[in-house]
N, C-alpha and C positions, 0 to 999 in steps of 0.2 A: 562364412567366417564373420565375427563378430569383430568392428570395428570399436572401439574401447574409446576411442576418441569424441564420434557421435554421443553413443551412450551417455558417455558422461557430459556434454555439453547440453542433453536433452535432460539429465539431471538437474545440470543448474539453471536452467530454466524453470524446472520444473520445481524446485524448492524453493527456487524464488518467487513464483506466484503461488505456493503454498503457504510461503510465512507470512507474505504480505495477504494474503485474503483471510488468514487464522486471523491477524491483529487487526483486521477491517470489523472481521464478522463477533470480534472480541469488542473493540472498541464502539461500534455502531451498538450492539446488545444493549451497553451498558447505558449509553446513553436514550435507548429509548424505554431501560426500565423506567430511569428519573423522569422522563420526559408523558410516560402514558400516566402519573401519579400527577405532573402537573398540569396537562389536558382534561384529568379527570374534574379535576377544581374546577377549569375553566377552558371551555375549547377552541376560545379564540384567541388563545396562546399559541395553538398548532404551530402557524407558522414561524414563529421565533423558533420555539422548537425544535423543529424540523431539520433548519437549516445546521445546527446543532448535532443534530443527530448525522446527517449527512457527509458532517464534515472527516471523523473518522474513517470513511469508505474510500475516500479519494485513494489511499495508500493501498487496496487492494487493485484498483485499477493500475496505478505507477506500476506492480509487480506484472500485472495482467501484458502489460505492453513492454516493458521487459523480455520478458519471456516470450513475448511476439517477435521482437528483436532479433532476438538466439536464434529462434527456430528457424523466423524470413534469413536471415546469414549464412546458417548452416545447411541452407536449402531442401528444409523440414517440410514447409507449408508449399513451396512450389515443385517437390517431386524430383529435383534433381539434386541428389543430396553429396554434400562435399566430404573426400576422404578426410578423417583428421586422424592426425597423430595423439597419441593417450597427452603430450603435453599442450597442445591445444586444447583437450578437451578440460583435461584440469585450468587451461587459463579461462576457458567459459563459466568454468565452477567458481573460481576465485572471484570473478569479474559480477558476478552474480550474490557472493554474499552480502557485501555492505547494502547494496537496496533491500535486500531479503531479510536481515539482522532489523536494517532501522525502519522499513516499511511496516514488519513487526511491533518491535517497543514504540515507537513515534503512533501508531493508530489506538492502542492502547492506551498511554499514556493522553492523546487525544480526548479520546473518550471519556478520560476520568476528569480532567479539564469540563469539557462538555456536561458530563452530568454535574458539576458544581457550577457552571453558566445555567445549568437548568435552574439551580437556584435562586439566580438573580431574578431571569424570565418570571419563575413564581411571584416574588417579592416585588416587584422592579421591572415591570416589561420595558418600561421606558430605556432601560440601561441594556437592552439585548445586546447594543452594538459591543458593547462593552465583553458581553460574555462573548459571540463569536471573535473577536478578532483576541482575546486569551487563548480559545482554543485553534486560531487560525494559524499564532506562531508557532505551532507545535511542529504545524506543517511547513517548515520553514524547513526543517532536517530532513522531511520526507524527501522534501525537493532536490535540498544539498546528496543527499543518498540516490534518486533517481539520475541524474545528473551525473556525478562521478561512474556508477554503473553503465551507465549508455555511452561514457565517454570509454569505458574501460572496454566492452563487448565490440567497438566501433574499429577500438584499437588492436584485435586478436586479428590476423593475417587469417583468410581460407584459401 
């Protein structure tokens, strides 16, 4: 017999580390087109760079341990797995979109930050600090999203 409750809390784990790694692997992209056009100029910008380009990825890992969360809870990953009710499982699903929604747009949005800090790195290495911590408050909301999420999955009763 199919337990509906699982299912579905394996769902919201599971779209939640899918949204947040789309907008990692979205955000990260973007900023290392900008980034290998300003490497190409000059390669010992890398490392300004880099840190730049990395910065959008954080938000696929927030979703990545998310959804470690769920599964260690709903005792996914350790074999002994908890009955749930279909309204548990939709509170897994709920509990799961705010990180999933903003670990998405926030990496994205990241990113596009970042490839205009690439900018500066080109023009301006001197001013890097400048572009990363532009693109570091973006991650302010990732965090605000990770945070309420774990507070939310913490709070579902098994």
């Amino acid at each position: 017999m199919v337990n509906w409750g699982i299912l579905l809390a394996i769902l919201g784990a599971t779209v939640g580390a899918c949204f947040g790694g789309i907008g990692s692997a979205k955000g990260v992209g973007l900023v290392g087109q900008a980034a290998a056009g300003v490497v190409t100029e000059d390669p010992s910008k890398f490392s300004k760079i880099l840190i730049l380009q990395l910065l959008p990825g954080t938000q696929g890992l927030y979703s990545l341990l998310v959804a470690i969360l769920v599964l260690n809870k709903i005792g996914f990953l350790g074999g002994n797995i908890a009955e749930l009710s279909v309204a548990q499982g939709l509170a897994f699903v709920g509990a799961c979109i705010p990180g999933a929604l903003v670990q998405w747009i926030s990496a994205i949005h990241q990113g596009k930050v970042g490839v205009s800090g690439c900018g500066i790195v080109a023009k301006k290495p001197e001013e890097s600090g400048k572009a990363i911590t532009m693109a570091a408050l973006v991650e302010t909301y990732a965090v605000l999203a990770l945070l309420i999420t774990i507070l939310a999955v913490n709070g579902i009763p098994v």
